[in-house]
C-alpha positions as CSV (number, residue, x, y, z in Angstrom):
1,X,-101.1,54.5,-22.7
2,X,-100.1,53.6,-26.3
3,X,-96.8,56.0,-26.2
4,X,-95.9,54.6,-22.5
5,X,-95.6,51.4,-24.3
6,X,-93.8,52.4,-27.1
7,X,-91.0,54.0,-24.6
8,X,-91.2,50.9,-22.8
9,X,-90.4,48.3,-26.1
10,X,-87.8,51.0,-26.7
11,X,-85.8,50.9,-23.7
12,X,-85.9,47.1,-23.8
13,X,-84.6,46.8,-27.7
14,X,-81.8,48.9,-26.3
15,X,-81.0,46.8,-23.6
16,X,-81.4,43.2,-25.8
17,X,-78.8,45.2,-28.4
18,X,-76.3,45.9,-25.7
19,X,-76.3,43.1,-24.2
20,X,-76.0,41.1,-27.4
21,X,-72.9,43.0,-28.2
22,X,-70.8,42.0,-25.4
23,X,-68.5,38.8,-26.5
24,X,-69.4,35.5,-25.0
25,X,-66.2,33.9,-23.2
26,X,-65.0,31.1,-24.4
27,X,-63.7,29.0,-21.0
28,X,-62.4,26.1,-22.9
29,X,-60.1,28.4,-24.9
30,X,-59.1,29.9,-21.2
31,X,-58.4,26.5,-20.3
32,X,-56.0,25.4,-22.6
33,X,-54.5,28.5,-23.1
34,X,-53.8,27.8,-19.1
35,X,-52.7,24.6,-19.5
36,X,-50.1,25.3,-22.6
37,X,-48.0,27.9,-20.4
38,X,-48.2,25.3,-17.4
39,X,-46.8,22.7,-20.3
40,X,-44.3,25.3,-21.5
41,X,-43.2,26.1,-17.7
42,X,-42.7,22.6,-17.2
43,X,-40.5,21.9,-20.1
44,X,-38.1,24.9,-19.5
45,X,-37.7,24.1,-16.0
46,X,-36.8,20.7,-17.2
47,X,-35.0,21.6,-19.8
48,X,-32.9,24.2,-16.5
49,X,-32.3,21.0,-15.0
50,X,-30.9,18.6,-17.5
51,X,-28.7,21.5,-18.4
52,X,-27.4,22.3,-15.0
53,X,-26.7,18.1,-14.5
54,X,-24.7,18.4,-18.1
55,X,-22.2,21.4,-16.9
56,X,-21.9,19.3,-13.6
57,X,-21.0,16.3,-15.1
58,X,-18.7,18.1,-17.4
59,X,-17.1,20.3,-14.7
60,X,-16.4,17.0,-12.9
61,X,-15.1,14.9,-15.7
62,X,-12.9,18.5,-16.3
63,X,-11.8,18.3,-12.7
64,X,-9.9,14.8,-12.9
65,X,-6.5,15.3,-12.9
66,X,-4.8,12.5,-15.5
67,X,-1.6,13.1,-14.2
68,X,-2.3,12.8,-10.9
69,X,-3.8,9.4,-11.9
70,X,-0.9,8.2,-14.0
71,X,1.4,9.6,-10.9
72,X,-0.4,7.3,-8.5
73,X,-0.3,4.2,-11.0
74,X,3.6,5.4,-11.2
75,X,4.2,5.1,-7.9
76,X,2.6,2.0,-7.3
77,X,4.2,0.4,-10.1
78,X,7.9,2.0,-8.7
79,X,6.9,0.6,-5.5
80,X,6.6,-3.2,-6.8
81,X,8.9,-3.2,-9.1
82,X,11.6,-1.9,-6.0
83,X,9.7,-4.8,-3.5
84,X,10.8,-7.5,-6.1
85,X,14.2,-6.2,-6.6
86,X,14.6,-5.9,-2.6
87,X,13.4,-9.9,-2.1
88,X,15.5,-10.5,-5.1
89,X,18.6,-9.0,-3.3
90,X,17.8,-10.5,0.1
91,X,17.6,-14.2,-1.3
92,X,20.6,-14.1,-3.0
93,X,22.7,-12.3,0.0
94,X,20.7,-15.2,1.8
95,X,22.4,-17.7,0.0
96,X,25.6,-15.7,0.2
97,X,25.8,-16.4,4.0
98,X,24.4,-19.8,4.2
99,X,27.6,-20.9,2.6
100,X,29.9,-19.7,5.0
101,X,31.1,-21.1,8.0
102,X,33.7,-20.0,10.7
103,X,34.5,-23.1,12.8
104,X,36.7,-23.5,16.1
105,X,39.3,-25.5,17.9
106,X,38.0,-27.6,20.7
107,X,36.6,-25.5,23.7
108,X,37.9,-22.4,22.1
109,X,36.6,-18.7,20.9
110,X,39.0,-17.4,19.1
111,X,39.1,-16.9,15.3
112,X,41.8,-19.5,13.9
113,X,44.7,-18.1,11.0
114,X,43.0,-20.6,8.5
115,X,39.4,-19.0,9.4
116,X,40.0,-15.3,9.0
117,X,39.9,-15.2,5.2
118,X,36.3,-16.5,5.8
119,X,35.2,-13.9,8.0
120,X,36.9,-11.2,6.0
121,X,34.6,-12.8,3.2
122,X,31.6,-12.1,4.9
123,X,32.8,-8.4,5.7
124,X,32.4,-7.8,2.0
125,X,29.5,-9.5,1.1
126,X,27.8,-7.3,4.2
127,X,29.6,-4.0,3.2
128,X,28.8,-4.4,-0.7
129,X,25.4,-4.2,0.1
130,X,23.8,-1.0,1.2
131,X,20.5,-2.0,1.7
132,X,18.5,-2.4,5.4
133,X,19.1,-5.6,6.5
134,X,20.3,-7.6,10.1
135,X,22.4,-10.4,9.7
136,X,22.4,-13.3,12.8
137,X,25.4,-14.5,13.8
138,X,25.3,-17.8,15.4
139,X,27.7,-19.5,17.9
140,X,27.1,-23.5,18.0
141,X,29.4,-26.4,20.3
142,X,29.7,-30.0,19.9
143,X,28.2,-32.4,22.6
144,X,30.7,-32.2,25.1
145,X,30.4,-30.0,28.1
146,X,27.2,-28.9,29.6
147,X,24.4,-27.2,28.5
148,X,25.1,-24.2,30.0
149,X,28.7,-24.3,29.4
150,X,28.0,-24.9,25.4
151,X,25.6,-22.1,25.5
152,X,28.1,-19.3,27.1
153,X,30.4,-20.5,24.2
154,X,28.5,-20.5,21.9
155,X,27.6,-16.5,22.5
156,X,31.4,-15.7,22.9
157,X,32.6,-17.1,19.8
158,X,29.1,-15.7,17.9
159,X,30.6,-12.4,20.1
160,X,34.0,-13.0,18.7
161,X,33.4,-13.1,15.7
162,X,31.0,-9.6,15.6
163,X,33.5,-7.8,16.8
164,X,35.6,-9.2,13.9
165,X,33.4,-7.9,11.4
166,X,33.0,-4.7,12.9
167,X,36.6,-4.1,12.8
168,X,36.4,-4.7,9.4
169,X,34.0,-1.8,8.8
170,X,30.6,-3.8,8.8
171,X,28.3,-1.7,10.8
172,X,27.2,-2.8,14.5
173,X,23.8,-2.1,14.2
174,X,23.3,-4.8,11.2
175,X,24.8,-7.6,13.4
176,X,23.0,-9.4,16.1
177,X,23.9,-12.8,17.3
178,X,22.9,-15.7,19.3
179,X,23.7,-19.4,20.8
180,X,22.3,-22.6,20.1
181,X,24.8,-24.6,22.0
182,X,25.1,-27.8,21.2
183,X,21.3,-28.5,20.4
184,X,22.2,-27.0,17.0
185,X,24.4,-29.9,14.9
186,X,25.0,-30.3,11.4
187,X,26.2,-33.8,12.0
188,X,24.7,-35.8,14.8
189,X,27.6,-39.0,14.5
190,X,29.4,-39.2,17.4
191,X,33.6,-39.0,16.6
192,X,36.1,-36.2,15.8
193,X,35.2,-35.0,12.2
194,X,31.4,-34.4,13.5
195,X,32.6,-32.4,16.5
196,X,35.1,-30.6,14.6
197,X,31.9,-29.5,12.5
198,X,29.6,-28.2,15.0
199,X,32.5,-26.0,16.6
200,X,31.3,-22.9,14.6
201,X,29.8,-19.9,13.4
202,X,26.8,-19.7,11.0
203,X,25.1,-16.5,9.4
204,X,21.5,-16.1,9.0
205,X,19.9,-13.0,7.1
206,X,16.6,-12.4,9.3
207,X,13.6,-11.2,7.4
């Protein structure tokens, strides 16, 4: 009886020294060991990120062309710079024309001797400049006759004198003309002088 027992107490001192030989695990050193490589995960991933925005922003700041920028500022600036010197050229071939007249003997269309210097004027003011531009020619009549009447000469003598100016090497295609008739007058008195005024030929430079 006493040597079962003493097998027994053996067996279990074995068992108590095994078991306190095994190491006790230590979960809340698992757990922030856990939570550190989450934290360090986290950070490079991050850290991937803000690096792959960087070279973006860089590739795209390296992908601007300045010259194509300073080209397109160029051009804009060439292009205002040749809009003001056109409108400067139009308004002073404007006021060119504006001062000259061809005028006409009573019920005629034909350009008079005395008148042909002016319309050979007006040839070279047209032909110096090479620009695009249409120039009106336009036939007027004092108050006698009819309407209709003052309106058919008007167009021939506008006619007359395009045909004039073509002859004298003005291209075709930069001449267009028209007739006011007599509802057109530069002087509205009624005597010689006035008529004698409104028999003629103006020039407009259309827009």
């Amino acid at each position: 009886m006493t040597k079962r027992f003493l097998v027994g107490v053996g067996i279990l001192a074995i068992l108590l020294a095994g078991c306190a030989k095994q190491p006790e695990l230590d979960v809340d050193a698992e757990q922030n060991k856990t939570e550190k490589a989450a934290a360090t995960n986290v950070t490079t991933a991050d850290t991937v990120a803000d690096t792959a925005v960087d070279t973006t922003a860089e590739n795209t700041v390296g992908n601007t062309n300045p010259q194509e920028t300073d080209l397109t500022d160029t051009t804009t600036v060439q292009v205002t710079e040749n809009s003001v010197v056109q409108k400067d050229v139009n308004q002073n071939l404007a006021k060119l024309l504006a001062k000259e007249v061809v005028h006409f003997d009573f019920d005629k269309y034909n350009i008079r001797p005395d008148q042909m210097p002016i319309v050979e004027e007006v040839a070279n003011i047209l032909k110096d400049e090479k620009g695009n531009f249409t120039v009106r020619i336009e036939g007027n009549c004092d108050e006698w006759g009819t309407d209709e009447y003052n309106y058919a000469l008007g167009l021939k003598r506008a006619k007359t004198v395009k045909q004039a100016l073509i002859d004298l090497g003005v291209p075709a295609e930069k001449l267009t003309i028209i007739s006011y008739g007599e509802s057109n007058p530069v002087c509205r008195e009624h005597n010689r002088v006035c008529w004698a005024k409104n028999r003629r030929d103006n020039f407009t430079l259309l827009p």
